[in-house]
C-alpha positions in Angstrom: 77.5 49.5 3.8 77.3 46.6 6.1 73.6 45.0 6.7 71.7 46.0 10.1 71.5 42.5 12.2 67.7 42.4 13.1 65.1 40.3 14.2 61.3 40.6 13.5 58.8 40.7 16.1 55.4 40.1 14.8 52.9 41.4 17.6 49.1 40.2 16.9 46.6 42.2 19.1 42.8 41.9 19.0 42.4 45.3 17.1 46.3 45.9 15.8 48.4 43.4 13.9 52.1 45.3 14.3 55.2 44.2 12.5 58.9 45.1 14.2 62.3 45.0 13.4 64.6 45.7 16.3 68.3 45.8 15.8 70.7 44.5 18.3 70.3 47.5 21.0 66.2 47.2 20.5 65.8 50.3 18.8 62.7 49.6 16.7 64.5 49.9 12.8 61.3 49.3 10.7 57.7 48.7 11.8 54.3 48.0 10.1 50.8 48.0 11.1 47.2 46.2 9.9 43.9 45.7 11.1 41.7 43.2 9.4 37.5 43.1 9.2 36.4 39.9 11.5 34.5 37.3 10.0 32.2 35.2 11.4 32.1 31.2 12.7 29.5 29.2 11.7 26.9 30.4 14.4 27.4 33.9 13.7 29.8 35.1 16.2 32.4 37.6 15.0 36.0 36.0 14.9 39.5 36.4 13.6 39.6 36.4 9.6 42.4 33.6 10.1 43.2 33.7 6.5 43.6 37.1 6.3 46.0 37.2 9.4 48.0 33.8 8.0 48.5 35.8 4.4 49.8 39.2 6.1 52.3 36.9 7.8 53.7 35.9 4.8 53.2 39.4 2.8 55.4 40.8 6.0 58.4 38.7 5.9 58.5 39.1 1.9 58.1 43.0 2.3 60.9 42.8 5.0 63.5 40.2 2.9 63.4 42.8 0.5 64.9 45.4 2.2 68.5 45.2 1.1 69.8 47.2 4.6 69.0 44.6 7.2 70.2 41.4 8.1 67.2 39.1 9.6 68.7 36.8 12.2 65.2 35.9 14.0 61.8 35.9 14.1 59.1 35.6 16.7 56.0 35.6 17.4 53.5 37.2 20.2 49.6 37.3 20.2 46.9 37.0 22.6 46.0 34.7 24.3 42.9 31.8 24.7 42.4 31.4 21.3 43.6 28.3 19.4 43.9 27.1 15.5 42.8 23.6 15.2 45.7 22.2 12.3 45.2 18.8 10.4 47.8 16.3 9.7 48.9 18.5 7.0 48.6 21.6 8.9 45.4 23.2 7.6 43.0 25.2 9.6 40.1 22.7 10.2 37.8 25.2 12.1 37.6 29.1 12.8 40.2 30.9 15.4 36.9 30.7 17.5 36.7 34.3 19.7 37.1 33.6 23.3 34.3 36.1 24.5 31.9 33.2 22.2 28.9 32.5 24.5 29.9 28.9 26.2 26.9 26.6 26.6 25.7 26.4 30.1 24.5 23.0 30.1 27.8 21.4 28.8 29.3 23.6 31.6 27.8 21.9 34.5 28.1 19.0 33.1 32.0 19.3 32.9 32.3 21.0 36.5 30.1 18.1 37.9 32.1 15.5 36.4 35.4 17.1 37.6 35.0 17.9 41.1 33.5 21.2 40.8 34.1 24.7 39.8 36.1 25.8 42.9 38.5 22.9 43.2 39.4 23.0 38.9 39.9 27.0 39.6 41.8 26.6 43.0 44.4 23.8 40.8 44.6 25.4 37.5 45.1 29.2 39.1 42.0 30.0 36.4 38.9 32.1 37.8 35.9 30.7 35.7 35.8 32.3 32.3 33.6 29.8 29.8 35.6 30.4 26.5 38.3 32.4 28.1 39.7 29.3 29.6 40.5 27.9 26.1 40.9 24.4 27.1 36.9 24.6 27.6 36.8 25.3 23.8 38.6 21.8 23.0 36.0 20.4 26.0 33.2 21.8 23.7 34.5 20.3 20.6 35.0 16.8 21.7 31.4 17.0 23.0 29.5 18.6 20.1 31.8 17.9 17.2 33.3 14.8 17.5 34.2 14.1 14.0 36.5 17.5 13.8 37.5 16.5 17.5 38.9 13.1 15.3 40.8 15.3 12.5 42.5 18.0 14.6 46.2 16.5 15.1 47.4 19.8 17.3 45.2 22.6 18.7 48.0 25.0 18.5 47.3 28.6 20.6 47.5 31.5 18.5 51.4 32.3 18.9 52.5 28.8 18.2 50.3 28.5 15.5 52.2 31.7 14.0 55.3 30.7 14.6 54.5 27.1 12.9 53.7 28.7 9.6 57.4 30.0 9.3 59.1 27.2 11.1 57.0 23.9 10.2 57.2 22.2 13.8 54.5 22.3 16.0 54.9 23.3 19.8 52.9 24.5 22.3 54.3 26.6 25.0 54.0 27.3 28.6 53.1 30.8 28.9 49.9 30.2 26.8 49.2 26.8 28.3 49.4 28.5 31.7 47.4 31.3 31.5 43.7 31.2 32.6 43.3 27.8 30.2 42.1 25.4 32.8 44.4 23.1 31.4 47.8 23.0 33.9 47.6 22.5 37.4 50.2 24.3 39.2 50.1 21.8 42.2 51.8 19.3 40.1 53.2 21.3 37.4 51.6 19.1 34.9 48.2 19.1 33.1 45.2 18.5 35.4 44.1 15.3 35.4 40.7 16.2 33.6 43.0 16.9 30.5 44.6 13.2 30.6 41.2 11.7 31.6 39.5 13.6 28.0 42.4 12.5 25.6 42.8 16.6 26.0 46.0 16.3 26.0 46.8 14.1 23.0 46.1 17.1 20.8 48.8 19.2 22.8 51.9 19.3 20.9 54.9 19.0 22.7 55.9 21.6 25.4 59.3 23.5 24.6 60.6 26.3 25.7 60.2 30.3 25.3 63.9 30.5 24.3 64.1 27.9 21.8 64.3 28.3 18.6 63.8 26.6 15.0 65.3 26.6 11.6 62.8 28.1 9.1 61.1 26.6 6.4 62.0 28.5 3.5 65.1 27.0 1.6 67.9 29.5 1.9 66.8 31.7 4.9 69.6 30.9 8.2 66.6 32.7 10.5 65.9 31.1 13.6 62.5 30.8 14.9 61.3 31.2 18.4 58.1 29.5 18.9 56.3 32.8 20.2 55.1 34.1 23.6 51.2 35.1 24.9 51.1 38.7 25.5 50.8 39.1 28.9 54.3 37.2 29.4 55.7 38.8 26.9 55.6 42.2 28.4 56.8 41.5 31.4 60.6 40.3 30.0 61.8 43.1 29.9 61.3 44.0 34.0 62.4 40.5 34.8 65.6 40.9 32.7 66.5 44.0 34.1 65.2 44.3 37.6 66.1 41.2 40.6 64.8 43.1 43.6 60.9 41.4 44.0 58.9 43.9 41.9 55.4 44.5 41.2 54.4 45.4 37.8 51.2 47.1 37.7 50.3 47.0 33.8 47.4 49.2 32.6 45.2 49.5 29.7 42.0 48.3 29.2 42.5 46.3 32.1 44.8 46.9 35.3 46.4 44.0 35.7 49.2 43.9 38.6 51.5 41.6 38.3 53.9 39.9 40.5 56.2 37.3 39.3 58.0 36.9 43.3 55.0 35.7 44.8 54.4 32.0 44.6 51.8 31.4 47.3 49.0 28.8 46.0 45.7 31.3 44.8 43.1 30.4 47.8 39.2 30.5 47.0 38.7 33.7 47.4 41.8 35.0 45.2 39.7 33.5 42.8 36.6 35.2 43.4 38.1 38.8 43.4 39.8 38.3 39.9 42.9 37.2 41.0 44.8 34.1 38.7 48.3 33.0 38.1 49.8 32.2 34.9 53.3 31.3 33.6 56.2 33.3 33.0 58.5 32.8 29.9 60.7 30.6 32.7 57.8 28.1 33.6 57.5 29.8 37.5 54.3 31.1 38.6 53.7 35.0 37.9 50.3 36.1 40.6 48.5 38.5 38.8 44.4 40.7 40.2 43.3 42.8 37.9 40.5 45.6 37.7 38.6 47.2 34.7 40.3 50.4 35.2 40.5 51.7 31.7 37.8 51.1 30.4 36.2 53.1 34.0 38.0 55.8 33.2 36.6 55.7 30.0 33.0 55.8 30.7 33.7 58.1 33.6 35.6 60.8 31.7 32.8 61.3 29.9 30.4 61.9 32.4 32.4 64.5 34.3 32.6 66.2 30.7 29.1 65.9 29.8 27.9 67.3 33.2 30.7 70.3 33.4 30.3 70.9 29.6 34.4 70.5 29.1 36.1 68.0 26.6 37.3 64.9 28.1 40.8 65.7 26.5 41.4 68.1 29.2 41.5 65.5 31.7 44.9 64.0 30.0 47.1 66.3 31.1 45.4 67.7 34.6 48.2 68.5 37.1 47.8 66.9 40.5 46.5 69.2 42.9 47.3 67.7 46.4 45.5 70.6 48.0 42.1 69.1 46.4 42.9 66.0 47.5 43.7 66.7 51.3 40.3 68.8 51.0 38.7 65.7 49.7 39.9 63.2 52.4 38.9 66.1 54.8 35.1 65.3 53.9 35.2 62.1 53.6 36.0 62.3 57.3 33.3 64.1 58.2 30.8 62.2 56.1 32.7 59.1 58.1 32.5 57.3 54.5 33.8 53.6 54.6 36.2 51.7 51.9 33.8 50.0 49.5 33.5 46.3 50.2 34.1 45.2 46.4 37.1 46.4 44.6 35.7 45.3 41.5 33.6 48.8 42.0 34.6 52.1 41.4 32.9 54.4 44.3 32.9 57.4 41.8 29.7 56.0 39.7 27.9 56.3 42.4 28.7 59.9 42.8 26.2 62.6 42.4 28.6 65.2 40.2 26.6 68.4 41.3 28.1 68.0 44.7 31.5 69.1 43.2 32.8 72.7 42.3 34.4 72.3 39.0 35.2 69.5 37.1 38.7 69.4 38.5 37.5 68.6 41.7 35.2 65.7 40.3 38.0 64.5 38.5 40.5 64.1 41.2 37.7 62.7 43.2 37.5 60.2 40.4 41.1 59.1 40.2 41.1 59.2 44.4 38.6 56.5 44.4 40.3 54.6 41.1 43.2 54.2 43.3 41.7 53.2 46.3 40.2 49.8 43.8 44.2 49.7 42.9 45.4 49.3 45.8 43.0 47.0 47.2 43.6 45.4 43.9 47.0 45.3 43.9 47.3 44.1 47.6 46.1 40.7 46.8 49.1 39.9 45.0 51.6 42.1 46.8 53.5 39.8 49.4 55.4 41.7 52.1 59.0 41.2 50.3 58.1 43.6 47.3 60.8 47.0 46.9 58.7 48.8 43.9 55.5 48.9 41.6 56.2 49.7 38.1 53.4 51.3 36.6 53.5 51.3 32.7 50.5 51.9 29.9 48.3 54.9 30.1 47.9 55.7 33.6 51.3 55.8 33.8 51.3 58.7 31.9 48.7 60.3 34.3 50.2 62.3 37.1 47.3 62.3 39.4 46.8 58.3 39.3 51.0 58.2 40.0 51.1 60.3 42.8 47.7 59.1 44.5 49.2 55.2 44.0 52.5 56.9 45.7 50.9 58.7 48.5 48.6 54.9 49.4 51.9 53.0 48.9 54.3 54.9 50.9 56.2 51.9 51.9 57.5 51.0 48.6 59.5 52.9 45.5 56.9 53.8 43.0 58.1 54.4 39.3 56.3 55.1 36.1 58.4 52.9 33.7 58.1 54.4 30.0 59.1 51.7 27.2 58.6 51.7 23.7 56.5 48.7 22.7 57.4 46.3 25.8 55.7 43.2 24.3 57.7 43.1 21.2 60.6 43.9 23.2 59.9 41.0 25.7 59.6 38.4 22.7 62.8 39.2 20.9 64.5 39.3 24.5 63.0 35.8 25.0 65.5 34.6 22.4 68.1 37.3 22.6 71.1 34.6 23.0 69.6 33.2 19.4 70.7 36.3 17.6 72.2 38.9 19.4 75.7 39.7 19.9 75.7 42.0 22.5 74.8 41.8 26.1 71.1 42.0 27.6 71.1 46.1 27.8 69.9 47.6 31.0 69.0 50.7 29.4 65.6 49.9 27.6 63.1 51.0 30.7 63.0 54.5 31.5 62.0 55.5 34.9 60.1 58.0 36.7 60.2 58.2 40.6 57.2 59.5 42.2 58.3 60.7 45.9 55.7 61.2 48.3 56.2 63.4 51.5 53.0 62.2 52.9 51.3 58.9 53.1 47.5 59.2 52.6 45.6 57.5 55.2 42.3 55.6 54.2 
């Protein structure tokens, strides 16, 4: 029987480490999951066990070369982002994989903003809101600064993705959709990195930019696998919609976080984009994607459990509730009468605020809930829209939730909403990035699945 053509997707997550093979039509073949304990960085503060992650690696590929039924044509690489491995001459780790929610010093913050022409003018160039370690080129700041003498030894600070692709390949790279994401470190006014990064030597511990679909021989003798040099997450999933979709789109992705995404809109991020949540980072192409995002998930969350806890129910009911547009237009009908104005900060849910005895049931409560999650969407999502956009994509868990889909529907009536349904987008999105590499076949147009939500309605706010 002939081999299986695959390539391997290794997809590192905060929590989940997941290993894919994918053959040629991106049907997932064979997949593998891990989660290691974190270990800590020499103040205490919990951090990726890089060892651990750098073995599995290698204990992956030799699990998968075994398999005598597939062929492996590829491998890459995608992780999250803000986090980078500080390599040596000789490619050893010289320091933790440092978390990026580590406390940043305030002092050495001021200092760097004073120095540089102040917070609003480095967010306003580098399309970053100000996140202290989040913004990873702060981390390398720190470094130089407080540790000079490992500032001296690191040859590359490689992000996370790069630095996994490096341990198959041997090259070091960095690449643009880490570099560009909320690092402080490019300014999208000159396409370049911001002068702050010259002016610090930053960028002499850069490795050279390539690009998302290159690829590299790897390092073992006698393996013909090419290696991309991996993508940051957030890029990563949006591949797919780009390759199959032309029409300017809006990609609503949700989890955790809502993040809405809009890779048509390339208007420069003003002030106060920054100051509602609002960034731009770069696609696997190098163009600017505009992204706002809200805390949506985790709301829900912490929200679900309330309405449980008060109406004695388990939250797992509140998966599956039907929409019941009856509620809602009973719902707008007192929010007339109570002449109750949009919340001023769309960071807010208006739900928290709610006293739960005032509803019937917890139905009620819980459509009241998602009515006023929406309303943060939208007001959200408008801050990245652009007036050329056809139709949001929703994908993740609310896309699952019929009350969020048809309440975004009914408060966007002007566009096409879908739910799009894909098996494991951000694996899918790295092994498109280099689907010329190792694929025979054509891009397919069949990997997103689709689900229309009409409205008859619009709901007026």
């Amino acid at each position: 029987m002939s081999k299986i053509p695959v390539i391997v997707v290794f997809d590192v997550g905060k929590t989940n480490k997941k290993l894919f093979l994918f053959d040629e039509n991106y049907k997932i073949v064979f997949e593998r999951s891990a989660r290691f304990i974190e270990t800590f960085d020499e103040d205490g503060d919990p951090c990726e066990n890089l060892e651990s992650l750098r073995l599995s690696v290698f204990d992956s590929l030799r699990e998968v070369l075994k398999r005598k039924e597939f062929e492996i044509k590829a491998i890459n690489f995608s992780s999250y982002g803000a986090s980078f491995v500080y390599i040596d001459e000789y490619g050893k780790p010289l320091a933790p994989l440092y978390n990026y929610l580590k406390p940043y010093p305030e002092a050495l913050k001021k200092e760097f903003y004073a120095k540089y022409g102040g917070e609003t003018a480095i967010s306003a160039a580098t399309a970053s809101p100000i996140l202290d370690s989040l913004n990873s080129g702060m981390q390398l700041y720190r470094i130089k600064k407080e540790r000079p003498e490992l500032f001296k030894q690191i040859k590359y600070a490689l992000h996370l993705p790069q630095y996994l692709s490096y341990l198959v390949s041997g090259v070091e790279y960095s690449d643009l959709t880490s570099i560009g994401c909320h690092t402080q470190l490019w300014d999208f006014t000159k396409n370049d990195y911001h002068d702050w990064v010259l002016q610090e030597g930053i960028d002499k511990k850069l490795a050279p930019i390539a690009e998302a679909s290159d690829v590299f021989p790897a390092e073992f003798p006698g393996n013909l696998y090419k290696v991309g040099i991996g993508l940051h997450d957030s890029s990563a999933a949006l591949i797919p919609y780009l390759t199959s979709f032309h029409e300017p789109f809006v990609l609503i992705s949700t989890g955790t976080w809502s993040i809405t995404m809009n890779p048509f809109n390339n208007t420069p991020l003003q002030a106060e984009d920054l100051q509602q949540d609002c960034l731009s980072y770069l696609h696997y192409k190098g163009k600017p994607v505009k992204a706002s995002r809200i805390f949506a998930g985790y709301e829900h969350d912490q929200q679900v459990k309330r309405i449980g806890a008060f109406f004695k129910q388990g939250i797992s009911r509140y998966k599956n509730m039907r929409y019941d547009a009856g509620i809602i237009d009973e719902l707008l009908e007192e929010r007339k009468k109570r002449n109750e104005s949009l919340p001023d900060n769309h960071k807010v849910s208006a739900f928290g605020a709610r006293d739960l005895a005032s509803f019937s049931s917890d139905t009620q409560a819980y459509h009241q809930f998602m009515l006023d999650l929406v309303v943060q969407q939208k007001a959200s999502s408008n801050l990245v829209m652009g007036n050329e956009v056809k139709r949001i994509f929703v994908d993740g868990g609310f896309s699952k939730n019929v009350i969020f889909m048809n309440l975004l529907a009914r408060v966007f009536p002007e566009v096409e909403v879908f739910a799009a349904s894909m098996a494991q987008a951000t694996a899918i999105g790295t092994a498109l990035s280099i689907h010329k590499h190792w694929n025979t076949k054509q891009m397919p147009n069949d990997i997103i699945e689709l689900k229309y939500y009409a409205t008859t309605h619009d709901l007026s706010l």
